[in-house]
C-alpha positions in Angstrom: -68.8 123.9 43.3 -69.8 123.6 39.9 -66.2 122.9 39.0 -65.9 119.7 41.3 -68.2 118.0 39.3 -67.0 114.6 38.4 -66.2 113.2 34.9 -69.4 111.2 33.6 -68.4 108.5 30.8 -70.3 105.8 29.3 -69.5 102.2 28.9 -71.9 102.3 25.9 -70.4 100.4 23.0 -72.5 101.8 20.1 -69.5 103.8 18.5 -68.2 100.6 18.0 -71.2 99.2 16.2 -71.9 102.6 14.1 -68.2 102.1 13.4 -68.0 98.3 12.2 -71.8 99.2 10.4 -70.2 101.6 8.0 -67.0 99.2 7.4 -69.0 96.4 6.3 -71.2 98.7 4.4 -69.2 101.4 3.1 -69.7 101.6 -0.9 -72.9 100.5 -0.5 -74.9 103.3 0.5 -77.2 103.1 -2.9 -77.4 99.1 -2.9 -78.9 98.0 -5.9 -81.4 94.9 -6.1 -78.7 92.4 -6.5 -77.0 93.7 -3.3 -79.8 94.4 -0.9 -79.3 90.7 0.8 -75.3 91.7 1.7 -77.2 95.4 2.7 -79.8 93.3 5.0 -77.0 91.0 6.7 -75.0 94.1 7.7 -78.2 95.5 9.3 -78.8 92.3 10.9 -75.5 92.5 12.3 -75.9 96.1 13.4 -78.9 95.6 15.3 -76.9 92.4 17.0 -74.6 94.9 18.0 -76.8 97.7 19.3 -78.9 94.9 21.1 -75.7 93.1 23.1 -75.3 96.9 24.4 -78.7 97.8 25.4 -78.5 97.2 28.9 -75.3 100.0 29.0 -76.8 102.2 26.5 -79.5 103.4 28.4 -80.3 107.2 27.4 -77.5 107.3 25.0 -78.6 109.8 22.1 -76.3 108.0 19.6 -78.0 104.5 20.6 -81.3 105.5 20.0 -81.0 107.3 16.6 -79.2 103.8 15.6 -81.9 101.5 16.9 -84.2 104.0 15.0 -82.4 104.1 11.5 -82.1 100.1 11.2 -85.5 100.0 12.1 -86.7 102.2 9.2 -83.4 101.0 6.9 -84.8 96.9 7.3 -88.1 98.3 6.4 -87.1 100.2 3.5 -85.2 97.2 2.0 -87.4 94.5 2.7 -84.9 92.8 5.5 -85.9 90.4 7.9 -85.0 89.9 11.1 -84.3 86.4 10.6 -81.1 85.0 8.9 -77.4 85.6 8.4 -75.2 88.2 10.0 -71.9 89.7 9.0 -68.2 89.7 10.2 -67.8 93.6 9.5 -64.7 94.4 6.6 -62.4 96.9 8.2 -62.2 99.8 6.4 -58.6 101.8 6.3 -58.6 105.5 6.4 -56.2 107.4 3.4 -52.5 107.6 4.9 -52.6 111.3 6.4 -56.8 111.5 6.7 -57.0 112.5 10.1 -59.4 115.2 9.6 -61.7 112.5 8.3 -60.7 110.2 11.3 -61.5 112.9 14.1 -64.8 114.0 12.3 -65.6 110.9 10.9 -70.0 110.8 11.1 -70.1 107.4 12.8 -67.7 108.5 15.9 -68.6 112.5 17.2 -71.2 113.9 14.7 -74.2 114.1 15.9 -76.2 115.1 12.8 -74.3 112.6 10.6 -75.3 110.1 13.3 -79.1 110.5 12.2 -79.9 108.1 9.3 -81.1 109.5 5.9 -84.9 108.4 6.7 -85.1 109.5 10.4 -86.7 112.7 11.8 -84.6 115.2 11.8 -83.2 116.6 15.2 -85.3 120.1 16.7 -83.0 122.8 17.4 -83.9 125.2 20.4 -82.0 128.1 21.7 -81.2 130.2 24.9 -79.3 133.4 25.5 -78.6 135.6 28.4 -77.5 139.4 28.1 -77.8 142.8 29.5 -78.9 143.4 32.7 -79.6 139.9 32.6 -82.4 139.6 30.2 -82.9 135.3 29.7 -84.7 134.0 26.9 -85.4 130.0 27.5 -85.3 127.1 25.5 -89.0 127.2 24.9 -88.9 131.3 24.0 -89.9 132.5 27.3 -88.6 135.8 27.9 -87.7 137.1 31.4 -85.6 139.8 33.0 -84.0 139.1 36.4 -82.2 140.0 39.4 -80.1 136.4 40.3 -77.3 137.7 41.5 -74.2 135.9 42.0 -73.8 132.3 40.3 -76.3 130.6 38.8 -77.0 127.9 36.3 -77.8 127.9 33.1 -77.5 124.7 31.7 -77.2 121.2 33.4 -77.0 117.8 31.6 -75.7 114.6 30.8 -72.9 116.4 28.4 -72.7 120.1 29.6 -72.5 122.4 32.5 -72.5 126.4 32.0 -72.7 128.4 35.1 -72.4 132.4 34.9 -72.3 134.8 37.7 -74.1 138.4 37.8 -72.4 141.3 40.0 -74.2 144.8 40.4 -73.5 147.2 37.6 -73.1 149.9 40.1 -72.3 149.7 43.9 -75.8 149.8 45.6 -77.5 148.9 42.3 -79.8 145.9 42.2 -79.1 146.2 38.5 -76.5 142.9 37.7 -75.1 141.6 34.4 -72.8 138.8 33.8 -69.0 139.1 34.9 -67.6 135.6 34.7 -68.9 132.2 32.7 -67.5 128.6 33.0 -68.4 125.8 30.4 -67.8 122.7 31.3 -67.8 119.9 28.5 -68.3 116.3 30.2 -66.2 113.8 28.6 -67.8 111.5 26.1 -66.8 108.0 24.9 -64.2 108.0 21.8 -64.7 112.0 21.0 -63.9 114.2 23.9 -62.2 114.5 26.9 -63.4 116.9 29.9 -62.8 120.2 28.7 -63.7 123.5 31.2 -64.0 127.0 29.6 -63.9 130.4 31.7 -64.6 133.9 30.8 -64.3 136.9 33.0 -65.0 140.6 32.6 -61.9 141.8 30.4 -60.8 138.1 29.7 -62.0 136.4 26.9 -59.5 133.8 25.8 -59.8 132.1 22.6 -59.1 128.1 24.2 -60.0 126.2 27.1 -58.7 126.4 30.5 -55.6 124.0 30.0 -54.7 126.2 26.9 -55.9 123.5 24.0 -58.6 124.2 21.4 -60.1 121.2 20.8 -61.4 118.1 22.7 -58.0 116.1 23.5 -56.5 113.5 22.1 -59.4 111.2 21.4 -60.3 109.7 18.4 -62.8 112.8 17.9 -61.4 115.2 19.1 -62.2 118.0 16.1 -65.6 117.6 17.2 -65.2 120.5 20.0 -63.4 123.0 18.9 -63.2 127.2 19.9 -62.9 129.7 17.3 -62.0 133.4 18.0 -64.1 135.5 16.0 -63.1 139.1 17.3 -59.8 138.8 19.6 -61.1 139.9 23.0 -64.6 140.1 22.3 -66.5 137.3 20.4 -66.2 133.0 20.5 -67.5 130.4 19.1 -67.5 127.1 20.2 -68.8 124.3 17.9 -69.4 120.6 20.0 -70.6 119.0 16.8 -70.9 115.5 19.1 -73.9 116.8 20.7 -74.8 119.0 17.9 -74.2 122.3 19.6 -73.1 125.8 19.0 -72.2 128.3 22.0 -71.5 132.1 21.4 -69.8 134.1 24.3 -68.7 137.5 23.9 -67.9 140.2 25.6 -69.9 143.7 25.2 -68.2 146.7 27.0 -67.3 145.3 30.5 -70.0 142.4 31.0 -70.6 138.8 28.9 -73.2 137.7 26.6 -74.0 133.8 26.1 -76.0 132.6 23.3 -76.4 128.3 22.1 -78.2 126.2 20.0 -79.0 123.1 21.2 -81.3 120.4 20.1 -83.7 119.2 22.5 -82.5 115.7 22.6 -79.2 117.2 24.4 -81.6 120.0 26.3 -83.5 117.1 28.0 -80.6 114.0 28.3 -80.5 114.6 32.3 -80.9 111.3 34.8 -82.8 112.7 36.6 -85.4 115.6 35.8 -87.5 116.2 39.2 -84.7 116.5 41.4 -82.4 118.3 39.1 -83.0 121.9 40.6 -82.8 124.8 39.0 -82.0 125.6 35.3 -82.4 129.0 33.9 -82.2 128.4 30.6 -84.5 125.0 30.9 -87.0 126.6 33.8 -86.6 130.6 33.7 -86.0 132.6 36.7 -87.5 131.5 40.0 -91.1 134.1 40.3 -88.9 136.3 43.0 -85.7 137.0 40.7 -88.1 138.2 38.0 -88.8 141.8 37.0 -91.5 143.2 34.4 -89.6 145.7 32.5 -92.9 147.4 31.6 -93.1 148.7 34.5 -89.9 150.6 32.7 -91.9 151.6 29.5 -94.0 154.8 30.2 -92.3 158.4 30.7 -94.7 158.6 34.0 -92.9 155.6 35.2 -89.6 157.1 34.7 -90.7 160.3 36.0 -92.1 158.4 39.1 -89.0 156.9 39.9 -86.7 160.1 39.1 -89.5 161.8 42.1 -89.4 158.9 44.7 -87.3 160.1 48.0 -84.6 158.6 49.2 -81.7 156.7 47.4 -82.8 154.4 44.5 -80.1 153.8 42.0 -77.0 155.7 42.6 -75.8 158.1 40.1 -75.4 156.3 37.0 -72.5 157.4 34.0 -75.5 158.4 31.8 -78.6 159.6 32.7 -81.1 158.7 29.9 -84.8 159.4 30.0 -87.3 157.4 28.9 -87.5 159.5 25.2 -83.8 159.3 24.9 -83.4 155.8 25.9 -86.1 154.8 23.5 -83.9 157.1 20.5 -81.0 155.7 21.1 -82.5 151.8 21.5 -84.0 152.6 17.7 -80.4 153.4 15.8 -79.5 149.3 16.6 -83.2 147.6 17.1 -85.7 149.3 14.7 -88.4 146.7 16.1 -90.1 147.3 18.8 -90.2 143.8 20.2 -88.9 142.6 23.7 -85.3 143.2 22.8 -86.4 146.8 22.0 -87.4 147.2 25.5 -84.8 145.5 27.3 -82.4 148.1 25.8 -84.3 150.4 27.0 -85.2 149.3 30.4 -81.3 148.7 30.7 -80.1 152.5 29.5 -82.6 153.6 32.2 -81.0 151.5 35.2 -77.4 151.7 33.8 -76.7 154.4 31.7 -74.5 152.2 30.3 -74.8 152.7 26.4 -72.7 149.5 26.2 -76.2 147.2 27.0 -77.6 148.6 23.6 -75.0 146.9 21.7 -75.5 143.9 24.3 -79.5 143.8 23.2 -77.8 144.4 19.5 -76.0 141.7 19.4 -78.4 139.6 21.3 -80.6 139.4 18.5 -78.1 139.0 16.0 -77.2 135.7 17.8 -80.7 135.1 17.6 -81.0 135.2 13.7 -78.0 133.2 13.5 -78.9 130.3 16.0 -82.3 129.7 16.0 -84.3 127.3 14.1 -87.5 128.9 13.6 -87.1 132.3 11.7 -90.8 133.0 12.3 -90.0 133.3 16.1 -87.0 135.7 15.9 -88.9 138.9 18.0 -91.0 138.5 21.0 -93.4 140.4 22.1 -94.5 138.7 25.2 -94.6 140.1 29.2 -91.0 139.4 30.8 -92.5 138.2 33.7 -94.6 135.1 34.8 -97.3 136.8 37.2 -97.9 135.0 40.4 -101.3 133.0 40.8 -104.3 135.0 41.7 -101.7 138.1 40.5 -102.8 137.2 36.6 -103.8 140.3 34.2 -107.2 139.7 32.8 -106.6 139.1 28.9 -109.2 140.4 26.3 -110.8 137.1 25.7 -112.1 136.7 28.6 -113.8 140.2 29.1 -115.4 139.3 25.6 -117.3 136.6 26.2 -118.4 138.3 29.4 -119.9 140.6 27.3 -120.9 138.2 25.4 -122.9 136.5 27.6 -124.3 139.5 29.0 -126.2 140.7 25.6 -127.4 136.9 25.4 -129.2 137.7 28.8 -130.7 140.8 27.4 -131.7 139.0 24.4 -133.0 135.9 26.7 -134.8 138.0 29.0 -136.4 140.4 25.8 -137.8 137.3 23.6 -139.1 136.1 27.0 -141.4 139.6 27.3 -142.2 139.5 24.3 -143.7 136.1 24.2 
């Protein structure tokens, strides 16, 4: 069970050098000519300190962007490698500045943690609504079956699992009923925290009732806050720079997050990790084309078919009504568009257009690239030797045929 997971910590020490870094440098961050040699010894000793932990620090995000930023601070400043390092200055926090002590950017931030002159981190996204409709981290866009748990995301810091009943008895239409989060503890900033959802419960804390990370030194750096009371969550992990939004939409649960890829890809071990929706999609057999949905023929063949096929559902839409009542809430006709509709003709459930809705308002709030808010994409990998001919290809065919003609013409008349 996902739950029975153990606790993974780190005996990585690099907090401890970010942390004695910023003592011995703090006032310092615009270091005049006179004090770039002090400037150059504190680096020195920083990359001391994130060398005698190498060997433990193995995969660590935060160890990495450090090793990075002193490599592109010494070059900036003209430091060598060579020469004197520095006992660190202890720096004491304002009487009463715990906020600054829990978020403090060299403990359990993890875009403070990224130096001035390194690349910024890349942001990706995945969400899962409706009847479940899965976008990925890499913006492909499926609709499946997967009933019962599956999941979504699996890594070195996080685990989310969620679990799809039928929408109706007899249906193979599912949606999500219950969601657990589970937040690995991580070195000085948070202790294992699980969150669980379930149709008609949406609490606003985790499951021991707190809502933040403990009583580490970072604890602020997870934290839950109730947007709507019974119906929309946020939960901000600013140590591994991530931002989840649950909420509930008539009976069922959505789940949106920004992630960056950094986080999306820390796993040990990435061929045998199995399977993760939000990383790998649905398996080919879970997957259904919801064009198949689009057409009033379709709907008409499926309303003519004999025997049972969906039982009787609270709402019976056809395919022009679904498609007018998809428009008042998604005006764009993009993938979101039809997975209202494909849902309003399997459920009749006018709750999954506000689950699309909302969707794609989570969307425009989470992810990065603004340019890649609709899709317009199949929902469904095809199986090899299954694959639709594109245009392309059927172009150059006749392509090369009229070069033949031509070929074959200048040859007669030579």
């Amino acid at each position: 069970l996902l739950l029975s997971l153990p606790t993974v910590t780190s005996p990585c020490n690099i907090l401890k050098c970010n942390s004695e870094y910023l003592a011995a440098t703090s006032g310092s961050h615009h270091a005049g000519a006179e004090e770039v040699p002090e400037f150059c010894t504190a680096l020195r000793a920083y990359a001391h300190c994130t060398r005698s932990t190498a060997r433990t620090c193995r995969g660590d995000l935060a160890y990495h962007s450090a090793v990075h930023g002193i490599d592109d601070l010494m070059v900036q400043h003209n430091c060598s490698k060579d020469g004197p390092t520095s006992q660190p200055r202890l720096r004491t926090l304002p009487p009463g500045d715990s906020q600054e002590r829990s978020d403090s950017p060299e403990i359990c931030h993890y875009e403070k943690s990224f130096h001035k002159h390194s690349a910024t981190p890349n942001y990706t996204h995945c969400g899962l609504f409706g009847d479940p409709h899965l976008r990925t981290f890499t913006d492909s866009f499926q609709t499946c079956k997967v009933q019962g748990a599956w999941p979504l995301i699996d890594n070195n810091y996080l685990n989310v699992q969620v679990t799809n009943t039928p929408v109706l008895p007899g249906s193979t239409a599912t949606a999500t009923s219950k969601l657990t989060i589970i937040f690995k503890s991580f070195q000085e900033c948070v202790e294992q925290k699980v969150y669980q959802a379930e149709m008609d419960e949406l609490p606003a804390a985790f499951a021991d009732g707190s809502k933040n990370g403990g009583d580490k030194h970072g604890a602020n750096s997870l934290k839950i806050t109730e947007k709507v009371s019974g119906q929309h969550i946020e939960i901000q992990a600013k140590y591994i720079g991530t931002t989840i939004v649950v909420r509930q939409v008539g009976r069922y649960l959505t789940f949106a997050v920004r992630m960056p890829e950094e986080v999306v890809n820390a796993v040990e071990d990435r061929e045998n990790q199995g399977l993760y929706l939000c990383l790998r999609g649905c398996p080919l057999n879970q997957q259904i084309d919801v064009q198949t949905f689009r057409s009033p023929q379709a709907t008409e063949g499926r309303t003519r078919r004999k025997g049972p096929v969906l039982p009787a559902a609270p709402q019976a839409f056809t395919y022009e009504t679904a498609t007018a009542k998809c428009r008042e809430k998604l005006p764009v006709e993009d993938l979101y568009f039809q997975s209202c509709v494909f849902d309003l003709l399997t459920t009749g459930d006018v709750n999954f257009m506000l689950a699309a809705y909302y969707a794609f308002e989570d969307v425009k709030m989470l992810h990065s690239n603004k340019d890649k808010l609709h899709l317009y994409e199949r929902t469904r990998e095809l199986a090899p030797g299954n694959a639709a001919p594109s245009r392309w290809p059927r172009a150059l065919l006749a392509l090369w045929a009229a070069l033949l003609c031509l070929g074959h013409w200048w040859l007669v008349w030579l």
